[in-house]
N, C-alpha and C positions, 0 to 999 in steps of 0.2 A: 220778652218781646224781641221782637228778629227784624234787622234790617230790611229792606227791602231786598231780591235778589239781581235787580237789574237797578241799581242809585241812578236818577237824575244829575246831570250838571249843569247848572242854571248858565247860560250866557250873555242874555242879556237885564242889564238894571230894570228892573222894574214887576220882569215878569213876575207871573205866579206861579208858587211853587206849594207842595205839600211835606209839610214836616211831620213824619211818621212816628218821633219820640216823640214827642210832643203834642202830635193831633191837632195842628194848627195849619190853615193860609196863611202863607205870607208873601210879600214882594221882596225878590230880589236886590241885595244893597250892594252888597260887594263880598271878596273873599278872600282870606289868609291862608292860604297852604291849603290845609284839611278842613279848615272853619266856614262859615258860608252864614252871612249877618242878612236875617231874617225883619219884613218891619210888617206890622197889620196891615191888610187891606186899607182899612179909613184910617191910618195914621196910628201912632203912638212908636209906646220905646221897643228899639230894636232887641232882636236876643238870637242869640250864636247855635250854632249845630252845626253836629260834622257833616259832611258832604254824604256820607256811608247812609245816611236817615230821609233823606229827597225823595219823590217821588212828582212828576207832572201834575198829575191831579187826585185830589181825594181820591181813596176807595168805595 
């Protein structure tokens, strides 16, 4: 699997974003350097990816 060639970079809390290793929605929580902490749409436990894996919205 291949990165996306244009990475999203989420700016604001909340929004939604598309996590391409992972094949997941998530909402924006916040970010460490290169890390970018992921939460589901209806709540539960967050989970990290790199910035390099984003995308706006599903494919």
């Amino acid at each position: 699997m291949q990165p996306p060639e244009l990475p999203y970079e989420p700016r604001r809390r909340g929004e939604l974003i598309y996590d391409v290793l992972n094949q997941r929605t998530g909402a924006f929580m916040d970010r460490n350097r290169q890390l970018v902490y992921l939460r589901p749409e209806r709540g539960g436990a967050e989970w990290e990816v790199d910035v390099k894996w984003l995308t706006k919205s599903a494919p």
